[in-house]
PALO-397226 format. One record per residue (C-alpha): x, y, z; residue number from 0. Coordinates in nm, 3 decimals, padded with zeros to 5 digits, always signed. Last residue first. Example, Ala and Ser with C-alpha at 12.3 -4.5 7.8 and 13.67 -1.06 7.14 Angstrom:
2
<lummar <+01.367, -00.106, +00.714>, 1>
<lummar <+01.230, -00.450, +00.780>, 0>
end
This chain:
251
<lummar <-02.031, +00.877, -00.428>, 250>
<lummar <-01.798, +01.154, -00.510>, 249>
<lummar <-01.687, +01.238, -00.809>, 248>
<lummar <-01.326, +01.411, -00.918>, 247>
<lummar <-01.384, +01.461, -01.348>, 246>
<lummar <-01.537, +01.825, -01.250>, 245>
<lummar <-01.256, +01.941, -01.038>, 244>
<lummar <-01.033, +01.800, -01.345>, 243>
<lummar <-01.183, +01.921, -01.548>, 242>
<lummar <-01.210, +02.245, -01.410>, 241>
<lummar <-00.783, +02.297, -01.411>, 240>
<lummar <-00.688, +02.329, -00.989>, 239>
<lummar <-00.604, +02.643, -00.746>, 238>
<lummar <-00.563, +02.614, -00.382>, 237>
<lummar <-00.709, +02.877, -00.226>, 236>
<lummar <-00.446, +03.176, -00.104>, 235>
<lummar <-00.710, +03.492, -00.193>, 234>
<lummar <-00.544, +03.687, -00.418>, 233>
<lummar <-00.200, +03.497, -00.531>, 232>
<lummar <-00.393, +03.174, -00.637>, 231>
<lummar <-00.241, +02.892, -00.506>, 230>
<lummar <-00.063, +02.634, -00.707>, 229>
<lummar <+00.066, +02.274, -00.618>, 228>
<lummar <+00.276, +02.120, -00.860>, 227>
<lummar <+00.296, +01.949, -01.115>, 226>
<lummar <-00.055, +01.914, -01.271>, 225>
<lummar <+00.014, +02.006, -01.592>, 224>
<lummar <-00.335, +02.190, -01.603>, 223>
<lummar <-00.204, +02.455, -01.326>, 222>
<lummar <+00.070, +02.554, -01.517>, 221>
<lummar <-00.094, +02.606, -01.827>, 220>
<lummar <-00.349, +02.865, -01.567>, 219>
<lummar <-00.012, +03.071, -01.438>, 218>
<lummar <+00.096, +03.096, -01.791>, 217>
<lummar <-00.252, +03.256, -01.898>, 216>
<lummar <-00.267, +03.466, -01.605>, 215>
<lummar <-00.564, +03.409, -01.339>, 214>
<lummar <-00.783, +03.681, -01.269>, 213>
<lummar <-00.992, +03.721, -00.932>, 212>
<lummar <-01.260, +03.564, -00.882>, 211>
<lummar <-01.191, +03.535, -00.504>, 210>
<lummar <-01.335, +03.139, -00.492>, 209>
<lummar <-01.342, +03.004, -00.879>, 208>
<lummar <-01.001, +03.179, -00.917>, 207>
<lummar <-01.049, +03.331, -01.321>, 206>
<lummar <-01.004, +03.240, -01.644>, 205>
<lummar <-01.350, +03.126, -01.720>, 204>
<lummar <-01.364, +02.913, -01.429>, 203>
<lummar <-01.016, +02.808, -01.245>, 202>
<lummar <-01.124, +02.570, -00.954>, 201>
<lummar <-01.177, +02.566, -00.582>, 200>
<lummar <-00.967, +02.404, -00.343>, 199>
<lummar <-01.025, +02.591, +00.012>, 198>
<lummar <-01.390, +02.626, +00.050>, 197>
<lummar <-01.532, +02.666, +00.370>, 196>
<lummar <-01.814, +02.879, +00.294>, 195>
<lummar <-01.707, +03.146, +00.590>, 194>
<lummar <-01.364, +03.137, +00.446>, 193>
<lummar <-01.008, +03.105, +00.672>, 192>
<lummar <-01.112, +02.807, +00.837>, 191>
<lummar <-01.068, +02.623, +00.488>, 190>
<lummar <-00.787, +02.771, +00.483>, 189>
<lummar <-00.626, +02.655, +00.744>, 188>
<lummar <-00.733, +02.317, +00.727>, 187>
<lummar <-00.617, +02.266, +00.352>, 186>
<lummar <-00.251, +02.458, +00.496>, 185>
<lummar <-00.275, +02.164, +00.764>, 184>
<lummar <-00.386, +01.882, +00.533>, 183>
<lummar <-00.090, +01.999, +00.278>, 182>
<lummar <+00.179, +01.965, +00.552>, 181>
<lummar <+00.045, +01.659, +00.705>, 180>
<lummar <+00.095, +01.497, +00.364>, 179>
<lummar <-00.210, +01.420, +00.155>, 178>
<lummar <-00.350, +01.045, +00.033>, 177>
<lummar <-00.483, +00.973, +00.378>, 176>
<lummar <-00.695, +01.288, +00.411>, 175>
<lummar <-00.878, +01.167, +00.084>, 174>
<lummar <-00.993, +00.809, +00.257>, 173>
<lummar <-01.074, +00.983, +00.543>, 172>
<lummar <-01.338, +01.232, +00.404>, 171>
<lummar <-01.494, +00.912, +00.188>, 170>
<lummar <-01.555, +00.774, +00.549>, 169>
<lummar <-01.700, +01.092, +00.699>, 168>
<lummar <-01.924, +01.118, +00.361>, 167>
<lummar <-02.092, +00.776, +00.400>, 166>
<lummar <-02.123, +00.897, +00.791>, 165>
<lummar <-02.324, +01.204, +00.663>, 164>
<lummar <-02.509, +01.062, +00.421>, 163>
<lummar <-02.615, +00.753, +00.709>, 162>
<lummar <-02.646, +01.015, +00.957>, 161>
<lummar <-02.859, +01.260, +00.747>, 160>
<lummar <-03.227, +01.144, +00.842>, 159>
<lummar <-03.144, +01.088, +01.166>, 158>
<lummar <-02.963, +01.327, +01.280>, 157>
<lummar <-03.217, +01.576, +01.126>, 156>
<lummar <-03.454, +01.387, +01.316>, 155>
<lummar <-03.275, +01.390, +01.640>, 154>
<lummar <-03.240, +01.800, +01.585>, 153>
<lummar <-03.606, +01.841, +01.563>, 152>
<lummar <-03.653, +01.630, +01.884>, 151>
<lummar <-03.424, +01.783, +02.047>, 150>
<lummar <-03.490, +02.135, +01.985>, 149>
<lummar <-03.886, +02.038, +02.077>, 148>
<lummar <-03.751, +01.843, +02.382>, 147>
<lummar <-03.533, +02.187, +02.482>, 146>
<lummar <-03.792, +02.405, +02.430>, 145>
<lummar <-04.022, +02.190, +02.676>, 144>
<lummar <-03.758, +02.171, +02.937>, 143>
<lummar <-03.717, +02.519, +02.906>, 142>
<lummar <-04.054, +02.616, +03.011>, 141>
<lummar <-04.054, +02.349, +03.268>, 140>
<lummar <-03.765, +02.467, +03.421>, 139>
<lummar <-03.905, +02.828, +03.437>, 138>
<lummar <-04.142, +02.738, +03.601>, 137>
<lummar <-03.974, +02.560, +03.823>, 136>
<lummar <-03.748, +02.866, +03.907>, 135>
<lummar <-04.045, +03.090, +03.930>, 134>
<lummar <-04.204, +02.880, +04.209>, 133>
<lummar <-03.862, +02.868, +04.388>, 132>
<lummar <-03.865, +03.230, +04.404>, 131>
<lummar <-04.207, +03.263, +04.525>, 130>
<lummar <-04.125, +02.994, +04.803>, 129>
<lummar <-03.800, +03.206, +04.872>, 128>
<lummar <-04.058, +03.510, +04.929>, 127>
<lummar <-04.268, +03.280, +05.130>, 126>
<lummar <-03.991, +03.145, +05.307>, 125>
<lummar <-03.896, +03.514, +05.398>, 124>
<lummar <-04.205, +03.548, +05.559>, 123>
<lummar <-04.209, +03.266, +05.809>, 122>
<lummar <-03.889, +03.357, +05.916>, 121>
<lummar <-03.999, +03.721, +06.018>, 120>
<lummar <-04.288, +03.537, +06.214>, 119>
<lummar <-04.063, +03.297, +06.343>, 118>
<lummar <-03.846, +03.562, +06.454>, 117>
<lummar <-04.083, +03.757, +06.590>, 116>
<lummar <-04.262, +03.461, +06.788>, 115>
<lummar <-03.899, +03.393, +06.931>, 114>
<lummar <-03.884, +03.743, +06.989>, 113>
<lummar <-04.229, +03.741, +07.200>, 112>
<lummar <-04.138, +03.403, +07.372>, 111>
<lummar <-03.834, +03.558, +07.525>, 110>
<lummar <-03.980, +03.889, +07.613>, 109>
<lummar <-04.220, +03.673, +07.830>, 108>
<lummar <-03.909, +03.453, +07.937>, 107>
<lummar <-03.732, +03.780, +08.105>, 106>
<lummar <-04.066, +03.895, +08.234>, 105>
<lummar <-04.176, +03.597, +08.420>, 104>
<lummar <-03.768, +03.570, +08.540>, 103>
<lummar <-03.814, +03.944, +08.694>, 102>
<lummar <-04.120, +03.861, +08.870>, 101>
<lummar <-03.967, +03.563, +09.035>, 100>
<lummar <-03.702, +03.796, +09.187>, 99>
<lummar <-03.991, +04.077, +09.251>, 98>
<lummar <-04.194, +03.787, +09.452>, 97>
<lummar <-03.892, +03.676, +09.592>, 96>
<lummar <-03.745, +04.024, +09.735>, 95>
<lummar <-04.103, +04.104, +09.838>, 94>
<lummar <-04.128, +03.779, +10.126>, 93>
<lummar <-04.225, +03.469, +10.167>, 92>
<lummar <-04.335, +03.355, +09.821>, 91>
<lummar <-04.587, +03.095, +09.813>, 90>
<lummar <-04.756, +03.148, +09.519>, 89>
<lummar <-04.493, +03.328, +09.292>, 88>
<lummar <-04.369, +02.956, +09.303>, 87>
<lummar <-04.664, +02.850, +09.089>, 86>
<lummar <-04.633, +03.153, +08.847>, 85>
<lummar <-04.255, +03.065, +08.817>, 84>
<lummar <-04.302, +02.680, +08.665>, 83>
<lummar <-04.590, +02.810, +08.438>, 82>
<lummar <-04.350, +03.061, +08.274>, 81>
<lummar <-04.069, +02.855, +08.290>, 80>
<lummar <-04.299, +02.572, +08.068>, 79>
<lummar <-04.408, +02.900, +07.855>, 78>
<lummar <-04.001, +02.965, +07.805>, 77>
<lummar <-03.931, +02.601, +07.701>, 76>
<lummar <-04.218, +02.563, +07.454>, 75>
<lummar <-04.092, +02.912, +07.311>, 74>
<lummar <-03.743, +02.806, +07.268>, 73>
<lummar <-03.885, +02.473, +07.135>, 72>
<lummar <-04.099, +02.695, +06.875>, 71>
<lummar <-03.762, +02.884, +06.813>, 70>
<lummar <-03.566, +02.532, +06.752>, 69>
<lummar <-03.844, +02.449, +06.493>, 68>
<lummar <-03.885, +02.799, +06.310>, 67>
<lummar <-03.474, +02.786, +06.229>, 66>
<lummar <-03.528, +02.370, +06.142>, 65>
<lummar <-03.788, +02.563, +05.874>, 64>
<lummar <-03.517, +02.841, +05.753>, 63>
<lummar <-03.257, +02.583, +05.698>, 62>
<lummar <-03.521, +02.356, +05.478>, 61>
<lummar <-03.608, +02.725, +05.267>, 60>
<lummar <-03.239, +02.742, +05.187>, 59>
<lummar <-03.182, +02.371, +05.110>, 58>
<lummar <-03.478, +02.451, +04.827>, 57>
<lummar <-03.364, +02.785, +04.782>, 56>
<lummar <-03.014, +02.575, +04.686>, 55>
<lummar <-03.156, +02.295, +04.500>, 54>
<lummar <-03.404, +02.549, +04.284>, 53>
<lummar <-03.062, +02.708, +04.175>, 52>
<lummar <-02.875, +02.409, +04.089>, 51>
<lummar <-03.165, +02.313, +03.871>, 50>
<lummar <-03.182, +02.645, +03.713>, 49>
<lummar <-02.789, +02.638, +03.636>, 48>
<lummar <-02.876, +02.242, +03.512>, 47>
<lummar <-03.157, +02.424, +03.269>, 46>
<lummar <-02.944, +02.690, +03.179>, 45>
<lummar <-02.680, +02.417, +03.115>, 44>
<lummar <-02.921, +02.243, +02.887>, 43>
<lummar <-03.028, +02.490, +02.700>, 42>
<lummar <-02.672, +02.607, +02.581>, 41>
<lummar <-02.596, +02.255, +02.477>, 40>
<lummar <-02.947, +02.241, +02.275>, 39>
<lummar <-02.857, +02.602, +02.136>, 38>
<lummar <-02.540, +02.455, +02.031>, 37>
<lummar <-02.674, +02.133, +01.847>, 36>
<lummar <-02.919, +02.362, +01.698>, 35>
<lummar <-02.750, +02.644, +01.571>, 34>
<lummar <-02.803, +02.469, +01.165>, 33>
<lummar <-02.852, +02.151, +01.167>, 32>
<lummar <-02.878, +02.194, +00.751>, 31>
<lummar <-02.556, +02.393, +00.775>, 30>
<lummar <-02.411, +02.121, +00.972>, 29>
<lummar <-02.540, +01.904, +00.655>, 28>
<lummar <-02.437, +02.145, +00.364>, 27>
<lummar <-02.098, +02.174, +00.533>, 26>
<lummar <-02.070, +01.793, +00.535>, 25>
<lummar <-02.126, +01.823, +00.147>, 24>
<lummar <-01.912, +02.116, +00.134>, 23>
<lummar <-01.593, +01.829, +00.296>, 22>
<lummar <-01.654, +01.573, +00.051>, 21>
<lummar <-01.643, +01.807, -00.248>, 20>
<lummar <-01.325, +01.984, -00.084>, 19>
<lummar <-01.163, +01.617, +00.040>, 18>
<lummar <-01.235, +01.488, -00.371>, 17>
<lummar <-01.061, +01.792, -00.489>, 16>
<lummar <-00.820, +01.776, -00.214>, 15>
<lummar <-00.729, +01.385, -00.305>, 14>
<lummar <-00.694, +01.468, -00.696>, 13>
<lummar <-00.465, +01.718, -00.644>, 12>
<lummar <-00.272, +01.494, -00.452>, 11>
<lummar <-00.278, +01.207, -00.727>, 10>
<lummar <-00.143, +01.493, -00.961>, 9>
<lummar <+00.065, +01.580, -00.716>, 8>
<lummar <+00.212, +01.221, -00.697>, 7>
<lummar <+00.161, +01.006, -00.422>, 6>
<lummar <+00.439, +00.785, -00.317>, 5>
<lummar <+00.488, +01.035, -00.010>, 4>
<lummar <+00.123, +00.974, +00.149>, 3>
<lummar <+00.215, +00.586, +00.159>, 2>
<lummar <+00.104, +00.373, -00.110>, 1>
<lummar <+00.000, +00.000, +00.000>, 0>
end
């Protein structure tokens, strides 16, 4: 078997015709897909960002409620105090106890009140979080439907393209492997350099069949021999004769 440097440039020539035909077929299919595989990917970490986000007024909302708990003990505990002082403040012996006694009844009376303003405070900002939260899922569900439509749209392009577009991976391969890394790197490069991807175009009515710009009559005798590679000075595309761009199929 022929390894890249037993090809000739004619053979090479040959290879990035067939790789540039290949390659604007693929083109046609992403093109064909269009944003979608993106906007799904974009989709779906907004929807694992919302996600997150429910979690955490979710965990938020949970620390608020053990919060109300421990001050409904605190209260539980202050009423029991309560109770336990109003019996003693019956048999007092003398002013010093009754004020001492007193004094406690008031200190777990102002207890219970800011425990019940806490909770009450507490109370409120789980309904804000709750509002929160509400939006959140909604929002979830919103984008959970976009995303299933997106999918779904983009799973049928998939699938009605995958067997074109895996014929045309394979016949993509096959080219690369009759080019030098060299050549597959300036192919690359170029072919990055232009929006419609085209980096081997070829010489129509005397001029480059990408820039259009004019090729010289020596330059274009050149090109037909087929012994070397030529670019065209305007643009940098690789330049080859029409027939043989048009003699290069592709299954």
């Amino acid at each position: 078997m022929a390894t890249v440097k037993d090809f000739s440039v004619e053979e090479k020539l040959t290879a990035l015709v067939k790789l540039q035909k290949v390659d604007s077929k693929l083109d046609e299919i992403g093109i064909l897909k269009g944003e979608l595989p993106m906007e799904v990917s974009d989709l779906e970490d907004e929807i694992q960002g919302l996600h997150a986000r429910q979690m955490r007024i979710e965990e938020e909302i949970n620390g608020i409620s053990d919060f109300i708990e421990k001050k409904k003990e605190v209260i539980k505990e202050s009423e029991a105090l309560i109770k336990k002082y109003e019996k003693q403040s019956e048999n007092v012996k003398n002013n010093r106890e009754f004020e001492a006694i007193n004094k406690e009844m008031e200190m777990q009376h102002l207890e219970v009140k800011l425990a019940e303003k806490h909770i009450k405070d507490a109370n409120e900002e789980i309904a804000d979080k709750i509002k929160v939260l509400d939006i959140a899922k909604r929002q979830i569900a919103s984008k959970d439907t976009v995303l299933n439509n997106k999918k779904s749209e983009l799973q049928k392009i998939i699938g009605d393209t995958e067997i074109e577009e895996s014929h045309h991976k394979e016949f993509s391969t096959e080219a690369r492997a009759a080019l030098d890394e060299r050549l597959l790197f300036s192919y690359d490069r170029i072919r990055n350099n232009y929006r419609n991807g085209l980096a081997v175009v070829p010489v129509m009515r005397d001029s480059c069949g990408g820039c259009f710009n004019a090729i010289p009559p020596q330059k274009q005798s050149e090109i037909k021999q087929h012994k070397k590679i030529i670019v065209c000075e305007n643009c940098g595309r690789i330049l080859v004769d029409e027939d043989l761009h048009q003699n290069v199929e592709t299954k």
